[in-house]
N, C-alpha and C positions, 0 to 999 in steps of 0.2 A: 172132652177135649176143650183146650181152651184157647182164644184171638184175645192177643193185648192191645188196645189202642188208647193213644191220647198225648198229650204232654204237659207236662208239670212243672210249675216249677218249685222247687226246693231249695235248704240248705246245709252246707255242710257245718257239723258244729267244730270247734276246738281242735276235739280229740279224732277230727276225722270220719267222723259218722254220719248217715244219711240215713235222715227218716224215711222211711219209704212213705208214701202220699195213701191215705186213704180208699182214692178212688182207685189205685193199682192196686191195692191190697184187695178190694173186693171182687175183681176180675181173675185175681190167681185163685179166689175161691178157698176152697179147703186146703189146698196146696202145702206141701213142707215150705217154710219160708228158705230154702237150703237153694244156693247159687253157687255161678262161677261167673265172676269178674273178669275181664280180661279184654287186649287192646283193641281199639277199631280199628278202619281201613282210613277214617279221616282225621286222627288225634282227638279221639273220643275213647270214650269205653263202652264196651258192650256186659251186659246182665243176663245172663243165660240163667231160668231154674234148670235145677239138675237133669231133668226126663230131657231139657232140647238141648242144652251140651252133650249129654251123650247122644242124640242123633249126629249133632254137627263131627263130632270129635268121630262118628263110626264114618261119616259121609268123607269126613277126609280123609282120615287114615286109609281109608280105603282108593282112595282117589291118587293121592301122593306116593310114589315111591322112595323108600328111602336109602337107596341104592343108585339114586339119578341126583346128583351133588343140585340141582336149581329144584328140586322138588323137594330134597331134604332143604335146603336155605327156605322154602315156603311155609314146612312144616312147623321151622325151627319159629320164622315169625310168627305163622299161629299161634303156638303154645308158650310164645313168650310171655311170662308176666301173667298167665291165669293162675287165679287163687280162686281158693271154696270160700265162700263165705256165707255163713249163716248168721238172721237176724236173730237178735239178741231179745227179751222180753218188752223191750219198750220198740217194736219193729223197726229196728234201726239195723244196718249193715256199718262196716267197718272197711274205708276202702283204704287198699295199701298204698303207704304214701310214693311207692315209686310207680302206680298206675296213675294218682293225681298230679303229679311231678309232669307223667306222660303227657296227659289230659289237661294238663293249663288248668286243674280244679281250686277254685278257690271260696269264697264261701257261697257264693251263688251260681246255682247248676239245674237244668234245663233234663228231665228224664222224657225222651222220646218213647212210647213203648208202640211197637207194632208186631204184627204177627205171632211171633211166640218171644220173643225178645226184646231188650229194651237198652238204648242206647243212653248214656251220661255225657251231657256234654257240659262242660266251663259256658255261661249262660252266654260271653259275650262271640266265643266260638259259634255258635248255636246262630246264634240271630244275624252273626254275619255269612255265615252257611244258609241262612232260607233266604238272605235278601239276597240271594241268588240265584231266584228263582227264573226257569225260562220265558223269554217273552209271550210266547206259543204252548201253554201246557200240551193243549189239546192235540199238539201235534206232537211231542215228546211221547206222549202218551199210546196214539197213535203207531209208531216206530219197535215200539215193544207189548204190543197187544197182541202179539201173536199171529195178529191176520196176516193171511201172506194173499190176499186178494186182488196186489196191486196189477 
């Protein structure tokens, strides 16, 4: 099993493509370099390899009905705009230009990777996203730690 952490920064070249970073590549280990692209929840993209898109895609299908018109409109955003993408021999990915379009991508871009996934952000997206961090971590943190002790 495998925990992604870190972030990088990268760039995209010309024709679109994104070296994948080194140190990412040594954490997905032996892994198929074989992905699904596709939109985040904050004008970002998210990088799923294949084993955790299809958790995510069973986790929802299974969640959403598509017979209730606001869970089919949820589905419909999910699935909008993912693409397979597999790196090429020089580990590069090929992102589609209407998910960089989405994603404000331009040649400098920020790969956040945590858990089993890993988010792309446009770099200056990225850094106005974390300078807004809360005053109080400790207490954010706190609020979603599960303890119900209070």
């Amino acid at each position: 099993m495998f925990q992604l952490a870190g972030e990088y920064d990268c760039k995209i070249d010309a024709k679109g493509r994104l070296k994948l970073p080194s140190g990412l590549l040594k954490q997905l280990g032996d892994m198929s370099l074989s992905f699904t692209i596709n939109r985040g929840f904050e004008n970002h993209l998210m990088l799923y390899p294949d084993s955790e898109w299809l958790k995510k895609t069973k986790e929802v299908d299974q969640k959403f009905n598509i017979y209730k018109t606001e869970e089919r409109k949820a589905l419909r955003y999910f699935y909008r705009g993912a693409t397979k993408v597999v790196a090429d021999g020089s580990e590069r990915i090929l992102i589609p230009k209407s998910l960089a379009t989405f994603a404000g991508l331009k040649k400098e871009v920020v790969l956040f990777a945590y858990q089993k996934q890993i988010e792309i952000w446009a770099k200056d997206r990225y850094e106005a996203m974390i300078s807004n961090e809360p005053e109080d971590f400790a207490e954010l943190a706190d609020k979603f730690s599960g303890d119900d002790e209070d």
